[in-house]
PDB file of N, CA, C and O in Angstrom:
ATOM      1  N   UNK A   1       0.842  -1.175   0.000  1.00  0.00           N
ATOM      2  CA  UNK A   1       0.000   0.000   0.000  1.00  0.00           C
ATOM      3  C   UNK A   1       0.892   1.244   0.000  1.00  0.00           C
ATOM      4  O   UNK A   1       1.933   1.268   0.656  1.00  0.00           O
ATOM      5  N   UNK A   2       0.458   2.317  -0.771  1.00  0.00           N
ATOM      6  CA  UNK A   2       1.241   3.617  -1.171  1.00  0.00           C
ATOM      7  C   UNK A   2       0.903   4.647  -0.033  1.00  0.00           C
ATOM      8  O   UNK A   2       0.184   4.356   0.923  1.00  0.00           O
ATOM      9  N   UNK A   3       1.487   5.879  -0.219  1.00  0.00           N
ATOM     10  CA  UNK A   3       0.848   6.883   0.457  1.00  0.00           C
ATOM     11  C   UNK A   3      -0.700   7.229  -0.371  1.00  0.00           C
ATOM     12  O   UNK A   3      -1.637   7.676   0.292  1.00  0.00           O
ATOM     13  N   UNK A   4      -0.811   7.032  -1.516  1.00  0.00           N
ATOM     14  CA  UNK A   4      -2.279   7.625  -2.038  1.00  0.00           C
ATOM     15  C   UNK A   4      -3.230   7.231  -2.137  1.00  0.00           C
ATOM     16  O   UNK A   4      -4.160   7.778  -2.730  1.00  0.00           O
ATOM     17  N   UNK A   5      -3.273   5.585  -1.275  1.00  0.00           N
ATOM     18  CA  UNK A   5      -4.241   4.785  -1.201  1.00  0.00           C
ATOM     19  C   UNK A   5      -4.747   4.845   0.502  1.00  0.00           C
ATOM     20  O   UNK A   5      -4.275   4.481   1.579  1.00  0.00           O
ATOM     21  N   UNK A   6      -5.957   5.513   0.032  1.00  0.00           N
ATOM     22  CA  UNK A   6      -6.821   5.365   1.375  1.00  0.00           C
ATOM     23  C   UNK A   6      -7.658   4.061   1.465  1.00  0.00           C
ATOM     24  O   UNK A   6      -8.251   3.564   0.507  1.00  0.00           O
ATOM     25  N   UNK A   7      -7.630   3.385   3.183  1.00  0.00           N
ATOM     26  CA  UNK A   7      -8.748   2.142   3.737  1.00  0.00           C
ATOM     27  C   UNK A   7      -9.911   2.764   3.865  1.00  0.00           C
ATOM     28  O   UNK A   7     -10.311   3.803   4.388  1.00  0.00           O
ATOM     29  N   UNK A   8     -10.460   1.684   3.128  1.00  0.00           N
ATOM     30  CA  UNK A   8     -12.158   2.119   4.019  1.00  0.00           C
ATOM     31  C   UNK A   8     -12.223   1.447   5.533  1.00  0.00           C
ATOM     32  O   UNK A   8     -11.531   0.611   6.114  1.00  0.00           O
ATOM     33  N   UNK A   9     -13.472   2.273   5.909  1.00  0.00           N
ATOM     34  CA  UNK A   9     -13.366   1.992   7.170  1.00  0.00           C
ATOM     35  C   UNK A   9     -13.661   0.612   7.242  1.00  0.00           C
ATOM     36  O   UNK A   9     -13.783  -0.149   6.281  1.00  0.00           O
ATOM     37  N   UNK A  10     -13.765   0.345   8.406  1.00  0.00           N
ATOM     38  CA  UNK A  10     -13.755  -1.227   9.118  1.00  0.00           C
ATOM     39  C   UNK A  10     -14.913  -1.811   9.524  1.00  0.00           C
ATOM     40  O   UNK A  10     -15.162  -3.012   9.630  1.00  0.00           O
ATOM     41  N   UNK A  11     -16.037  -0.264   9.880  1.00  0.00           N
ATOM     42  CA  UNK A  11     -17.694  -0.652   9.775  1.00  0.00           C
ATOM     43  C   UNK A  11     -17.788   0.446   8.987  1.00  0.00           C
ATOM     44  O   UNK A  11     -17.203   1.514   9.173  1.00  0.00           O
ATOM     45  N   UNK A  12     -18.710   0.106   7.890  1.00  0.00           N
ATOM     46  CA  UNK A  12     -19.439   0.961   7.418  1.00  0.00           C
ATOM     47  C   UNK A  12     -20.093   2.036   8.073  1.00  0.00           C
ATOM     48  O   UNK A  12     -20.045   3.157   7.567  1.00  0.00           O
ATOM     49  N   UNK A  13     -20.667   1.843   9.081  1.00  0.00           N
ATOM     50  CA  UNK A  13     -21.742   2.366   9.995  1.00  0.00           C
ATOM     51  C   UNK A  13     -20.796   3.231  10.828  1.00  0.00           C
ATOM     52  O   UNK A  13     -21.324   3.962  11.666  1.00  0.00           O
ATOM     53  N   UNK A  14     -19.513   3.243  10.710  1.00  0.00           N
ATOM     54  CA  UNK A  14     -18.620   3.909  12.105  1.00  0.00           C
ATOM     55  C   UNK A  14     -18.762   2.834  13.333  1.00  0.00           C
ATOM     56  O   UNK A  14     -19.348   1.915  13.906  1.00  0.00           O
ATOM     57  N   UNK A  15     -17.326   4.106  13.178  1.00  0.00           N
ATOM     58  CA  UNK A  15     -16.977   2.998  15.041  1.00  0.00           C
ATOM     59  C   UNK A  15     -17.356   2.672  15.852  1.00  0.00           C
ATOM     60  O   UNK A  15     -18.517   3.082  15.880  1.00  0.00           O
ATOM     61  N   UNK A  16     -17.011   1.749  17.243  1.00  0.00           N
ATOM     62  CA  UNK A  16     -18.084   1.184  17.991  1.00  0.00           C
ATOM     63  C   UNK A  16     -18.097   2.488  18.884  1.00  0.00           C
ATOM     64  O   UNK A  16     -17.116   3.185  19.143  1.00  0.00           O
ATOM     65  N   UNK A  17     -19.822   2.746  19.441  1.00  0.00           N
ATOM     66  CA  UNK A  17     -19.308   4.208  20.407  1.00  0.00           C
ATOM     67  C   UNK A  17     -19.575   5.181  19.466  1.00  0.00           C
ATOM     68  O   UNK A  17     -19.732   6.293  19.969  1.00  0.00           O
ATOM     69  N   UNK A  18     -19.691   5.123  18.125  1.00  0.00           N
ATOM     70  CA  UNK A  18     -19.788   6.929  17.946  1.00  0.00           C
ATOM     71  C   UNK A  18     -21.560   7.049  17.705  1.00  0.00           C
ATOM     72  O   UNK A  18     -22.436   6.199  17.546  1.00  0.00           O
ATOM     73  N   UNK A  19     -21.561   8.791  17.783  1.00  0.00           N
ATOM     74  CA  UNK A  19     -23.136   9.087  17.802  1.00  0.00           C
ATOM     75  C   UNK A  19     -23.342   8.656  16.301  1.00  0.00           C
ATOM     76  O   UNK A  19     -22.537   8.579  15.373  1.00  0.00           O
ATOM     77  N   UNK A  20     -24.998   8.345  16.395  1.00  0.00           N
ATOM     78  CA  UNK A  20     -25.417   8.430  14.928  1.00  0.00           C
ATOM     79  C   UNK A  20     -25.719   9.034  13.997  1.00  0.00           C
ATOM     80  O   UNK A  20     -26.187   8.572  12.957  1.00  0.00           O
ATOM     81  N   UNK A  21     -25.470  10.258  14.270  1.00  0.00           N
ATOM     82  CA  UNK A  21     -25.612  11.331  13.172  1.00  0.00           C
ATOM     83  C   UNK A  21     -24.127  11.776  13.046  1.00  0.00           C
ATOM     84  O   UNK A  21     -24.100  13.007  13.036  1.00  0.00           O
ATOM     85  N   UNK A  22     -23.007  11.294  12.956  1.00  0.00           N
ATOM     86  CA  UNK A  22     -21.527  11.784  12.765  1.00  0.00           C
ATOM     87  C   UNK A  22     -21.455  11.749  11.519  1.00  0.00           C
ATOM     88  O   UNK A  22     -22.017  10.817  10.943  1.00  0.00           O
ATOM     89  N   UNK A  23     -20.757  12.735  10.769  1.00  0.00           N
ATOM     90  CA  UNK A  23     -20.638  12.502   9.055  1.00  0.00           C
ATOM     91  C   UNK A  23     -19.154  11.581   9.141  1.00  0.00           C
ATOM     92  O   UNK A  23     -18.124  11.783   9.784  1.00  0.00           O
ATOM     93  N   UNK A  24     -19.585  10.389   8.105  1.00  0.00           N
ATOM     94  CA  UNK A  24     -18.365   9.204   8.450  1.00  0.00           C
ATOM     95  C   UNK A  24     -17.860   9.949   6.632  1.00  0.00           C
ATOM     96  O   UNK A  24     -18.384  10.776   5.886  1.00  0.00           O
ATOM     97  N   UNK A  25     -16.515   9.032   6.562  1.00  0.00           N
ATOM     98  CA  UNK A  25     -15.736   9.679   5.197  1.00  0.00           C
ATOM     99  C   UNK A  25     -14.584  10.247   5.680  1.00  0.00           C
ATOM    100  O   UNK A  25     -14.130  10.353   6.819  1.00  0.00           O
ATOM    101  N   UNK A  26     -14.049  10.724   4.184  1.00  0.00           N
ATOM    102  CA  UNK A  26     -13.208  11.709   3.509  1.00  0.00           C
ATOM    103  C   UNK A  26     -13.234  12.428   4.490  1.00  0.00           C
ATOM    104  O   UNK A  26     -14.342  12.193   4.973  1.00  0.00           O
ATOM    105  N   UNK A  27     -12.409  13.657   5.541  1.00  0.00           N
ATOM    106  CA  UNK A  27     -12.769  15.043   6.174  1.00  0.00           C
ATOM    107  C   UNK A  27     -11.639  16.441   5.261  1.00  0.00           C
ATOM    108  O   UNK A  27     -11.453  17.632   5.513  1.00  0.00           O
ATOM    109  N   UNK A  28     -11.139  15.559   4.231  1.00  0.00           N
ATOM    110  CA  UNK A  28      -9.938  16.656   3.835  1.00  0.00           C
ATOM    111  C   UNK A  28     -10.618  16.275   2.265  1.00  0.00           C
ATOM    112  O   UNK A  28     -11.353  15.332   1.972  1.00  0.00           O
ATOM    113  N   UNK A  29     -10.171  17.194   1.535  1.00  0.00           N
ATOM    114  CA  UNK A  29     -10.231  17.309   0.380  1.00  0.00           C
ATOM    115  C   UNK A  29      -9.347  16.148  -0.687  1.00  0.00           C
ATOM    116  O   UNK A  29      -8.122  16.261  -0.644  1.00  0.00           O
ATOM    117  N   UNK A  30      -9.761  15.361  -1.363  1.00  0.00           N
ATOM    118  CA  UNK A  30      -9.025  14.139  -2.597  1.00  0.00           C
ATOM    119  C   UNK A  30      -7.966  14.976  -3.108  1.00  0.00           C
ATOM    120  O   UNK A  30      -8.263  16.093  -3.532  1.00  0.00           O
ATOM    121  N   UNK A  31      -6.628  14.533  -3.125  1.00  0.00           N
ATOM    122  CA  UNK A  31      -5.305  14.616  -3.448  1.00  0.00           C
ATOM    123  C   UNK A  31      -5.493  14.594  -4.495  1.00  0.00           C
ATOM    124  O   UNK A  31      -6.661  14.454  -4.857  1.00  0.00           O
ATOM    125  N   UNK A  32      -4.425  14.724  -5.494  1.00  0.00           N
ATOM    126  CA  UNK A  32      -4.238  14.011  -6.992  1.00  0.00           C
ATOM    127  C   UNK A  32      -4.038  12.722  -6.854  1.00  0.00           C
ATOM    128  O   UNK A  32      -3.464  12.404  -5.812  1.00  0.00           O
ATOM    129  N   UNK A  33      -4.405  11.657  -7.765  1.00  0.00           N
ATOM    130  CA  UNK A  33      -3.864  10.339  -7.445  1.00  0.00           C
ATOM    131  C   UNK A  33      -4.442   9.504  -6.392  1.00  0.00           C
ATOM    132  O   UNK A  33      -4.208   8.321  -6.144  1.00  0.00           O
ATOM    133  N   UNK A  34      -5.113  10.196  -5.905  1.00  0.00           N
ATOM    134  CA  UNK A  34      -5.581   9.604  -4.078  1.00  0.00           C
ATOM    135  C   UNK A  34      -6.521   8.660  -4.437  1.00  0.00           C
ATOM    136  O   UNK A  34      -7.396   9.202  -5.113  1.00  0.00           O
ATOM    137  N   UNK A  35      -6.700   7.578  -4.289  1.00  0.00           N
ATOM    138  CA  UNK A  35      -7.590   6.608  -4.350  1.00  0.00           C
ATOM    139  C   UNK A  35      -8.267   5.880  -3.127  1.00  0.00           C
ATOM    140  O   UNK A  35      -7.843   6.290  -2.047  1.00  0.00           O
ATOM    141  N   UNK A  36      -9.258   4.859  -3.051  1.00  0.00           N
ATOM    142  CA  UNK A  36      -9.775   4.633  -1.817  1.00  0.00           C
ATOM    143  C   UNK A  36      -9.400   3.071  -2.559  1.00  0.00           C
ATOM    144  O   UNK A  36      -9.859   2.617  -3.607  1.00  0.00           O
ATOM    145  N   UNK A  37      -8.077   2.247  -1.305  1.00  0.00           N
ATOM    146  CA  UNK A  37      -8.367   0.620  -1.474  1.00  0.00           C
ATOM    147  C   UNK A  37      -9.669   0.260  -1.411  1.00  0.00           C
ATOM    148  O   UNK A  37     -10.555   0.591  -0.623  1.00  0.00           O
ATOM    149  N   UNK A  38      -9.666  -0.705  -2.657  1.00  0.00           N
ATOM    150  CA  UNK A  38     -10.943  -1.789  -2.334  1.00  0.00           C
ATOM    151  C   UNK A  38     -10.579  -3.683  -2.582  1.00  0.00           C
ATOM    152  O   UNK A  38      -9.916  -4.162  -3.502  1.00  0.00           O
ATOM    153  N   UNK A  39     -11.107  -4.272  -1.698  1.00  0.00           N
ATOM    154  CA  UNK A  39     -10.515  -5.496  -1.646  1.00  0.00           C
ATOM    155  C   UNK A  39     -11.174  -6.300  -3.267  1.00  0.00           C
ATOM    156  O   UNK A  39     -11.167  -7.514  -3.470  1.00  0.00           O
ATOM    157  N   UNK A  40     -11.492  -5.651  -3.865  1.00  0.00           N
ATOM    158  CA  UNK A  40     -12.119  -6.055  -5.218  1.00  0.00           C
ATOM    159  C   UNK A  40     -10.960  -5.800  -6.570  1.00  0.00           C
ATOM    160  O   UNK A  40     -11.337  -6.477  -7.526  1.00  0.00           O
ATOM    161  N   UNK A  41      -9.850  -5.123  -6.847  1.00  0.00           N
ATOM    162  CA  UNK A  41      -9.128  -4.667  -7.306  1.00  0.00           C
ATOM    163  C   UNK A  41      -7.828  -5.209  -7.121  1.00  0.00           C
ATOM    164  O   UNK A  41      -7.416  -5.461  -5.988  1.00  0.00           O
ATOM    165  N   UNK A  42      -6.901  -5.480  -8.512  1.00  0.00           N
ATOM    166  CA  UNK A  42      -5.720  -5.837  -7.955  1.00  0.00           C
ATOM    167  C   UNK A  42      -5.416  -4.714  -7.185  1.00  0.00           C
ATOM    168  O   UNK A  42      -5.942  -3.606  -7.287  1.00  0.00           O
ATOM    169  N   UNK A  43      -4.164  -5.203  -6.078  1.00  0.00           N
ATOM    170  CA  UNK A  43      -3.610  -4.249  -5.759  1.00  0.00           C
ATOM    171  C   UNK A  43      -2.166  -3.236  -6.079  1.00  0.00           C
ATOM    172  O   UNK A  43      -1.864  -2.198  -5.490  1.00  0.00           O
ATOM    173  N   UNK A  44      -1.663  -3.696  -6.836  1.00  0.00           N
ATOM    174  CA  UNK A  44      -0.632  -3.260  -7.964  1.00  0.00           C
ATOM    175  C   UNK A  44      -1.123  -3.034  -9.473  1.00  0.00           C
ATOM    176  O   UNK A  44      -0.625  -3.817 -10.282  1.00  0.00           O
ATOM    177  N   UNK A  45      -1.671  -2.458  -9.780  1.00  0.00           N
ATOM    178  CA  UNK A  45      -1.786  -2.544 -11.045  1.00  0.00           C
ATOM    179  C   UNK A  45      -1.012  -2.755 -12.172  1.00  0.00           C
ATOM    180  O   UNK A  45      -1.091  -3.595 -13.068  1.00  0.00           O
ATOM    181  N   UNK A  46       0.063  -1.464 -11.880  1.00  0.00           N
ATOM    182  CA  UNK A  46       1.565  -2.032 -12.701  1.00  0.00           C
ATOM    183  C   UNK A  46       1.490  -3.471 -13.031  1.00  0.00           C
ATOM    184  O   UNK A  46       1.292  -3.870 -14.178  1.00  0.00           O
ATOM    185  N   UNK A  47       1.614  -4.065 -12.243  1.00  0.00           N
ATOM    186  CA  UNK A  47       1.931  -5.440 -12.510  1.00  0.00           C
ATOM    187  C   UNK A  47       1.174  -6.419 -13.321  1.00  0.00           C
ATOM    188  O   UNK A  47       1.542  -7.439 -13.903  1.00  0.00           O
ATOM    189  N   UNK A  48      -0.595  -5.538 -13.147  1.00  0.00           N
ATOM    190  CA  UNK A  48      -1.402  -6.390 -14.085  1.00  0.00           C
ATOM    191  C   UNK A  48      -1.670  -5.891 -15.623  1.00  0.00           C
ATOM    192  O   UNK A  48      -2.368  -6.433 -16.480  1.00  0.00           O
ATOM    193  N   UNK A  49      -1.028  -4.890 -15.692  1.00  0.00           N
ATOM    194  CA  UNK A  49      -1.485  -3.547 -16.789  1.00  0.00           C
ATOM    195  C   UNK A  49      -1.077  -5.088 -18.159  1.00  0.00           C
ATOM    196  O   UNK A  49      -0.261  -6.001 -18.036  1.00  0.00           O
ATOM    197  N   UNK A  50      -2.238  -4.726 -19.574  1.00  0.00           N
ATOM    198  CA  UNK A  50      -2.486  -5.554 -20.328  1.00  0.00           C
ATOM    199  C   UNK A  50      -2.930  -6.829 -20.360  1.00  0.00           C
ATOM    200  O   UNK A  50      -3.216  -7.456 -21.380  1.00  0.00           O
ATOM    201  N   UNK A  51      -3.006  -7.329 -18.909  1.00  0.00           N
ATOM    202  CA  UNK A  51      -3.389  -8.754 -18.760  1.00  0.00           C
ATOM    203  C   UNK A  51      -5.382  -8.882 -18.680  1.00  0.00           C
ATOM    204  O   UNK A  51      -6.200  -8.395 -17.900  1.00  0.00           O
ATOM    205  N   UNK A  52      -5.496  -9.629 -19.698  1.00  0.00           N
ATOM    206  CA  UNK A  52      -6.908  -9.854 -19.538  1.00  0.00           C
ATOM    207  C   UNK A  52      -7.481 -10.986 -18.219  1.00  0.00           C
ATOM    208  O   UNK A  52      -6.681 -11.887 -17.969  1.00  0.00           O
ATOM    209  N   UNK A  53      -8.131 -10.982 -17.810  1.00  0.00           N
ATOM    210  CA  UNK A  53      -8.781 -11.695 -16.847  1.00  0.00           C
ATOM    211  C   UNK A  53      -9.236 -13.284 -17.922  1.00  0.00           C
ATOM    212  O   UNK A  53      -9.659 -13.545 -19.048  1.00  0.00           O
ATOM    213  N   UNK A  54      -8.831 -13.941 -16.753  1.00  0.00           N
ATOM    214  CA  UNK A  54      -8.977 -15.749 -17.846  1.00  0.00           C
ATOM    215  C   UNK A  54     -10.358 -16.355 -17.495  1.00  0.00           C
ATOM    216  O   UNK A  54     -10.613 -17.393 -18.106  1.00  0.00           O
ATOM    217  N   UNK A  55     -11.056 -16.026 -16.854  1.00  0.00           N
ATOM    218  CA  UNK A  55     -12.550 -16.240 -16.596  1.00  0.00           C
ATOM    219  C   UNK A  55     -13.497 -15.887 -17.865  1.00  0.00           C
ATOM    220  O   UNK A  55     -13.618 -14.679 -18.064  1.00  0.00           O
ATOM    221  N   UNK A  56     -14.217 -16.782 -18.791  1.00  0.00           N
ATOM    222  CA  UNK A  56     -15.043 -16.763 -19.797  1.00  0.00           C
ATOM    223  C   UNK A  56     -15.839 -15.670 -19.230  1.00  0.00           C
ATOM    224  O   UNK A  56     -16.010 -15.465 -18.028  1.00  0.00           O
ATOM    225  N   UNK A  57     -16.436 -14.806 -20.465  1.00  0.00           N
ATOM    226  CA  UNK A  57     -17.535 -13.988 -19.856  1.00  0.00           C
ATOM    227  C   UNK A  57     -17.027 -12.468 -19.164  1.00  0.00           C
ATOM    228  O   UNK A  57     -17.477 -11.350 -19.413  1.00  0.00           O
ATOM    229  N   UNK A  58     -16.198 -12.764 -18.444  1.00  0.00           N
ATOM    230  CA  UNK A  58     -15.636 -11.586 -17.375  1.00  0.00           C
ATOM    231  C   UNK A  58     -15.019 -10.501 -18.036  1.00  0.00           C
ATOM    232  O   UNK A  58     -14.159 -10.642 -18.906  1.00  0.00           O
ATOM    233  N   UNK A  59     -15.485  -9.336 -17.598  1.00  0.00           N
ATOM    234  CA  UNK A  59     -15.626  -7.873 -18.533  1.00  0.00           C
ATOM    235  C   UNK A  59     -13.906  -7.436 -18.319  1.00  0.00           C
ATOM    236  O   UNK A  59     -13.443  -7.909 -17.281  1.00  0.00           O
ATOM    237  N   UNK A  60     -13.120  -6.777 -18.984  1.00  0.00           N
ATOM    238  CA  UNK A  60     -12.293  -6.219 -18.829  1.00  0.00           C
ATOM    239  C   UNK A  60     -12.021  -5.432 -17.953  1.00  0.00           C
ATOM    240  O   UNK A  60     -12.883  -4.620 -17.615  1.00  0.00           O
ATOM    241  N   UNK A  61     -10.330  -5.441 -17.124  1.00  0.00           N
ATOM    242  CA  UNK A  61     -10.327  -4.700 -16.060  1.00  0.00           C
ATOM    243  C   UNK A  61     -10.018  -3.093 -16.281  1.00  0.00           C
ATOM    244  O   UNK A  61      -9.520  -2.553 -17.269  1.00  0.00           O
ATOM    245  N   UNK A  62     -10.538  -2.417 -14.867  1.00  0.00           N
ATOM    246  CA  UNK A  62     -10.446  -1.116 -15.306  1.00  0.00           C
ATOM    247  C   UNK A  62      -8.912  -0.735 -15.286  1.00  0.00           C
ATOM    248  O   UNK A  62      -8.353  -0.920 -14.205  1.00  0.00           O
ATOM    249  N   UNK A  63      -8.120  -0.214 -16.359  1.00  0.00           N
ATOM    250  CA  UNK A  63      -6.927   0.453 -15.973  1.00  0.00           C
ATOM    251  C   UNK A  63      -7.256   1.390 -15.327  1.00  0.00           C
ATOM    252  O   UNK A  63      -7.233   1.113 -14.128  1.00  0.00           O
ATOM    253  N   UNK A  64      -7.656   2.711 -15.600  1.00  0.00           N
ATOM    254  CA  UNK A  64      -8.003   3.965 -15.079  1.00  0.00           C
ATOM    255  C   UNK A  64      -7.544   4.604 -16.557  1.00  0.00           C
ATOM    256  O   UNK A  64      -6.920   5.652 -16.395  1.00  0.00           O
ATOM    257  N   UNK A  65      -7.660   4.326 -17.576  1.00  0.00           N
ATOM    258  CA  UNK A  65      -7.753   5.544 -18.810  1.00  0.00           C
ATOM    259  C   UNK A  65      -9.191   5.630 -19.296  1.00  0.00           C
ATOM    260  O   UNK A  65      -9.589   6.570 -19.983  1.00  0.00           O
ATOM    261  N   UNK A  66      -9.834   4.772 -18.973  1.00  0.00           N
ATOM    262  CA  UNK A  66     -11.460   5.160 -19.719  1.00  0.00           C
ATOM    263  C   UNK A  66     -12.216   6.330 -18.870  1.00  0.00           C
ATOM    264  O   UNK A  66     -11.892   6.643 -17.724  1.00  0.00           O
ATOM    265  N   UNK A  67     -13.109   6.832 -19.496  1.00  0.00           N
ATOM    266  CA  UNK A  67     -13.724   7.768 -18.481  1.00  0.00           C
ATOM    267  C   UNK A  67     -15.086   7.320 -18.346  1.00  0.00           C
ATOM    268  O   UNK A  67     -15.609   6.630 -19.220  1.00  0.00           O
ATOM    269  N   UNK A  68     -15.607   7.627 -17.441  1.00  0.00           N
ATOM    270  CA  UNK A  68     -16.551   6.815 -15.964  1.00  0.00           C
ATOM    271  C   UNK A  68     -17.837   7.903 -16.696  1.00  0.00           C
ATOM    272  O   UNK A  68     -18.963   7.948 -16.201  1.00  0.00           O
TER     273      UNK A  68
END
């Protein structure tokens, strides 16, 4: 893991103990580059860049050059 990769939290819902109206998230403004890990994603990309996924059917992975 880099400096520009942010964890999500650990409960969705917030921590054990906090009130329920707390705004959970981000509290600073997205960096350049700053991304949020997700356990769904390689985690190096470098390493997977051009490789298609070998599962019949299974959609191509996102590099990050297409736009959303």
């Amino acid at each position: 893991m880099d400096k520009q990769e942010l964890l999500p939290e650990e409960f969705p819902e917030g921590p054990v103990g906090a009130t329920r109206n707390e705004k959970l998230g981000k509290s600073s403004p997205w960096k350049r580059k700053q991304r949020r890990a997700s356990a769904y994603v390689y985690p190096r990309k470098e390493y997977h860049a051009g490789l298609m996924r070998d599962s019949p059917g299974s959609h191509p992975p996102h590099d990050g050059t297409e736009e959303f």
